[in-house]
N, C-alpha and C positions, 0 to 999 in steps of 0.2 A: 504493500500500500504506500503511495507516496503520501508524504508529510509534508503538509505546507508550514509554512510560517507562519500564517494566523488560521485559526479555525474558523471554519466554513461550514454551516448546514448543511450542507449537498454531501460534505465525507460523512455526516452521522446518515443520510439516508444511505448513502450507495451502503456504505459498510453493512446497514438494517437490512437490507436486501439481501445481500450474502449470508449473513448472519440467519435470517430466520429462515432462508433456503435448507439452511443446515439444521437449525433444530429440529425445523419440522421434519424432514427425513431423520434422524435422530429418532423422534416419538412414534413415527409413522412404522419404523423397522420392530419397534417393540412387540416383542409375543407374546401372544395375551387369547386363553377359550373368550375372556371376558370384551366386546366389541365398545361395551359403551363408554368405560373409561376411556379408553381410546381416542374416540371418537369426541369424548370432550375435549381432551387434551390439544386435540388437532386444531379445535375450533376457537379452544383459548390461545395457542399459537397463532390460528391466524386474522385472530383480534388485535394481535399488532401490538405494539410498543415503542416506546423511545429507542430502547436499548443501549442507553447513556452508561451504564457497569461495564456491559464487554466491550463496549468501544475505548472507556479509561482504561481497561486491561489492556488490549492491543494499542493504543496508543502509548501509554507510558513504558507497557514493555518492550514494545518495539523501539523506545528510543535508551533503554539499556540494553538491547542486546539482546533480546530472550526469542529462542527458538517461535515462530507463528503456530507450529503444531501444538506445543506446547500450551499456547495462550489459546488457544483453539478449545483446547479443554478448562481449563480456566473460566474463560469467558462463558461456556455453556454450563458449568457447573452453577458459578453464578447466580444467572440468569435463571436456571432452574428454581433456586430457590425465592427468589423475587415473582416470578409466578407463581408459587404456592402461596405464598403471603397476599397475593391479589388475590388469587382465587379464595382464599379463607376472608380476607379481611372485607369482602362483599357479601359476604354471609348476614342472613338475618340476626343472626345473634350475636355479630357484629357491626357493623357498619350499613349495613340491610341497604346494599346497594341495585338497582334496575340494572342499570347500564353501566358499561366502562367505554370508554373512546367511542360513544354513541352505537355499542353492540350491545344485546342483552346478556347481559350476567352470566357466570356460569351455572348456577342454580337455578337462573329463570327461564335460560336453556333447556337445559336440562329437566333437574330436580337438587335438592339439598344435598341430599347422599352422595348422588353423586360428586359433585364440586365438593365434597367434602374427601374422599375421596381421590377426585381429579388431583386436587393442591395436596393430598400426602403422594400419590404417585411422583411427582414433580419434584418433592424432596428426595425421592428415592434416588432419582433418575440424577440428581448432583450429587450424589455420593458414588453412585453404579458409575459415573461418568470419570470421576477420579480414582474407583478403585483399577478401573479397566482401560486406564489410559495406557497405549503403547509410548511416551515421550517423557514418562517419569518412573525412578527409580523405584524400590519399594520402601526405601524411608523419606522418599519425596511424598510416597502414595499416603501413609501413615500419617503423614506431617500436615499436608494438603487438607483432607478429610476431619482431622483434629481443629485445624484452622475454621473449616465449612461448620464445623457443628458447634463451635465456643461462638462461632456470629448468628447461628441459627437458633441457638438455644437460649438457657435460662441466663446468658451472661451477653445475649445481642438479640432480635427480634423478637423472637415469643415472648419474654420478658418485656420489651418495650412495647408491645402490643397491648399485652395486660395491662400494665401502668396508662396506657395512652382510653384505655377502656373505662378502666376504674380510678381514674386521678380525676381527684376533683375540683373544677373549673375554676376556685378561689386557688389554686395549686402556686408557691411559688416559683419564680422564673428558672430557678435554679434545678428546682423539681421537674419542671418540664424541659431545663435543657436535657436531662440523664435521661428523661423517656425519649428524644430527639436522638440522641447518641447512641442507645440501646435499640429503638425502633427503625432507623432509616441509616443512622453512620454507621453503625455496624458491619451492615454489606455492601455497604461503599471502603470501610476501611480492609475489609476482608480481601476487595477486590487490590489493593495494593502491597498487603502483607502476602498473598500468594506469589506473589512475585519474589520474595525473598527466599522460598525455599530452593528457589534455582538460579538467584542471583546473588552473590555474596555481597555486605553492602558494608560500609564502616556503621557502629553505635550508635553516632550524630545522626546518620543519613537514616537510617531506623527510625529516630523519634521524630525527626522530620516527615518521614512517610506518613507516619499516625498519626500528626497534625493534619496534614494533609488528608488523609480517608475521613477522620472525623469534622475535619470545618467545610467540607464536601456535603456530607451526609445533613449535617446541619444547613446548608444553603439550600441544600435542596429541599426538607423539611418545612422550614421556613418560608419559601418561596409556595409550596405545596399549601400552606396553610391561608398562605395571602390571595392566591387563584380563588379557595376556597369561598373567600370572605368577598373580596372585588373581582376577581373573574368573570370572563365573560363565560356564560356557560353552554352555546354554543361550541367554541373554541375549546374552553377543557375538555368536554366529551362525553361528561355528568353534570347531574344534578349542584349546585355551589349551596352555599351557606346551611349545608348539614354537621358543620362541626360546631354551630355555634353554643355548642352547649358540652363544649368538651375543653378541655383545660389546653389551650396555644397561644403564641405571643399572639396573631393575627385577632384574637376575639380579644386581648387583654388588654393591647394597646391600639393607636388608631392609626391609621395609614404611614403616618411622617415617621413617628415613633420607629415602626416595622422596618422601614428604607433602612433609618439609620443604624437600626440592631443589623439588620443583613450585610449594610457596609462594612461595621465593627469585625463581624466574621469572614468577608470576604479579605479583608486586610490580611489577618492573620495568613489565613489561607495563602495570601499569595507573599507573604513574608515566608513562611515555611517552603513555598515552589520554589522560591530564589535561591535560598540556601541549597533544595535539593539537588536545585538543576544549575550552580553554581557555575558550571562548566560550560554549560549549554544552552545557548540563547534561543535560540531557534526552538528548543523543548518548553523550554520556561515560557514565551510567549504564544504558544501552540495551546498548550493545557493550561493555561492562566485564562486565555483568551476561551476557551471549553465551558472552564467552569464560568466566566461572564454569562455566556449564552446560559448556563444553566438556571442561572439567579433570575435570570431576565425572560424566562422561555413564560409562554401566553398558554400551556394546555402541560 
């Protein structure tokens, strides 16, 4: 993939294309007596996505160095689990959502069970994906997998799911950054820590990464909450102003306020790209310029 110097929407589409080319043959190969997980699967695949995680995987790893077969799986592992967290988190007994990106649901599709289901299938299928990777070792395999389940579990999204569920709306800001960090940076930081287990990095450049996956996860969070609140809803692709009775800066503070917290976080973020990418100008303005679009994205 070429690398431009500044990011351009047209690389997250084309990449998207390729990308969910590949999933979806991925889920479609699965053998299964059972037709209609399946068949969900397929249809929440091609419900489409951003696909903004595999692309900061091939993007950042590609400009350290790391094998594409490699991040190949990476990226789809990922991803995998970002889809079951949608598929759960539009559940009636969560977020009891119709539609996602103006398609219907996968329970409304469907049925409950199913999409209930479909999104554990999804978690399998990023574990199956790391265990049966031909481009990593067996203590990369080990290591990888440990990585995917300490972001997937009670120490990264299903934990921040709960808290994001049951945190109560007077919650302070500090309380809602840790469900921010546990719910959404998680597997944003997840998607840069994997990179470590096949790139050897110095200690600084480490804690640098982790600022980085986390004031990501946060930007995006944040931004997710402000669509929420003034979004056009059109343009998101659901229903807007269904969190307002859930504990976020977007309901706590009023618009001005929001800009300036997002900035606060984007700063850091892009103090921590500098250091990482120290060397490399061309990266640092590539993926600086990534997460702008993120902060600023209309859906």
């Amino acid at each position: 993939m070429n690398i431009r110097r500044s990011f351009n929407v047209k690389d997250l589409k084309s990449y998207s294309i390729v990308f969910d080319k590949s999933l979806l043959k991925t889920v479609q190969n699965l053998k299964s007596p059972d037709k209609r997980i399946k068949n969900a699967m397929i249809y929440f695949v091609k419900t489409g996505g951003k696909r903004i995680r595999p692309f900061l995987i091939h993007q950042t790893g590609a400009f350290l160095g790391i094998d594409s077969k490699t991040l190949n799986d990476f990226a789809l592992a990922v991803e995998c689990v970002h889809l079951h967290s949608l598929i759960h988190d539009d559940l009636p007994s969560m977020d009891n959502d119709d539609y996602r990106r103006g398609r219907l649901t996968v329970h409304k599709k469907f049925d409950e069970a199913t999409a209930v289901l479909a999104g554990d299938m999804f978690q399998v299928l990023s574990i199956k994906t790391l265990a049966e990777s031909k481009h990593l070792s067996p203590n990369q395999k080990v290591e990888t997998i440990k990585m995917l389940s300490r972001a997937n579990g009670l120490e990264g999204l299903i934990a921040g799911q709960s808290l994001d569920i049951y945190m109560k709306k007077q919650s302070s800001v500090k309380d809602i950054e840790t469900m921010y960090l546990l719910k959404t940076g998680a597997l944003f930081s997840v998607c840069f820590n994997l990179l470590l287990t096949v790139k050897k990095l110095s200690t600084q450049k480490r804690k640098n990464l982790k600022v980085i996956g986390d004031t990501i996860g946060k930007i995006f969070q944040v931004t997710d909450d402000m669509l929420d609140r003034w979004g056009d809803e059109k343009k998101v692709g659901k229903k807007i102003n269904k969190d307002s009775k859930k504990a976020n800066i977007a309901y706590k503070y009023n618009y001005k306020y929001c800009l300036k917290y997002l900035h606060q976080i984007q700063n850091k973020n892009y103090r921590a790209l500098r250091k990482f990418f120290e060397n490399n100008q061309q990266a640092l303005v590539y993926i600086s310029s990534l997460v702008d679009f993120i902060s600023n994205r209309v859906k």
